[in-house]
C-alpha positions, -999 to 999 in steps of 0.1 A, spaced: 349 -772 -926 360 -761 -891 374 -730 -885 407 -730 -867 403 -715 -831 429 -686 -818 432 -699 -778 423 -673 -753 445 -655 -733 450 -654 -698 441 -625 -681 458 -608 -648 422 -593 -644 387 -585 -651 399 -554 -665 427 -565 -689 400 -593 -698 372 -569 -705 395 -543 -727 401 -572 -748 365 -587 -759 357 -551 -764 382 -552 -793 384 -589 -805 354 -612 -822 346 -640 -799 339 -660 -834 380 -664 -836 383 -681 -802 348 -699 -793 331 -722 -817 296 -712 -807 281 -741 -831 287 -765 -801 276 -737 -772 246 -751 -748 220 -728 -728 231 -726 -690 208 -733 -665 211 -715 -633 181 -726 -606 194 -709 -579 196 -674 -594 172 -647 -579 165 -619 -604 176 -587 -588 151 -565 -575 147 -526 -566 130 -511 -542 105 -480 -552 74 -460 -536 44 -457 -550 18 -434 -533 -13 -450 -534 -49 -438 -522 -54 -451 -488 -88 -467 -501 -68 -487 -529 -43 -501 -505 -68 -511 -480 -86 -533 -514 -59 -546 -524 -47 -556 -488 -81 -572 -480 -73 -592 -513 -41 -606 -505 -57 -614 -469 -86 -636 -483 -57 -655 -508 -32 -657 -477 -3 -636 -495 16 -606 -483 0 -579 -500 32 -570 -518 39 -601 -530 -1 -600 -546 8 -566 -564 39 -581 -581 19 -615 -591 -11 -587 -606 21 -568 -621 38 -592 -641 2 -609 -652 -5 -575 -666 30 -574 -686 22 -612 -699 -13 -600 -711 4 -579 -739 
């Protein structure tokens, strides 16, 4: 049996909007039963900049690496990076 759904509100902003899913169930308004998964392609994932202080004999390796694949050597560390984090 189908729950009745309470519509939702219009809301004069973000704000006003955000106060209220922070104090009503989204189960009363959205029949998440029928929700589908969104694909968005064209997303980038955010990224942030940070220094790391490596010995100069490290960053010279690791740049010769990325020079005999044809990569920025940055670009190498983040591929090595997240290869790491998939290993676990």
């Amino acid at each position: 049996m189908s729950k009745k759904l309470k519509p939702i509100p219009v809301f004069q902003s973000e704000t006003e909007e955000r106060a209220f899913w922070e104090t009503h169930d989204s189960t009363d308004f959205v029949d998440w039963s029928k929700a589908k998964r969104a694909v968005l392609p064209n997303l980038k994932p955010s990224t942030q900049t940070i220094s790391l202080r490596l010995p100069a004999h490290l960053l010279e390796g690791i740049k010769a690496a990325a020079n005999a694949q044809d990569v920025p050597y940055q670009s190498l560390i983040k591929v090595w990076l997240r290869d790491k984090l998939m290993q676990k």
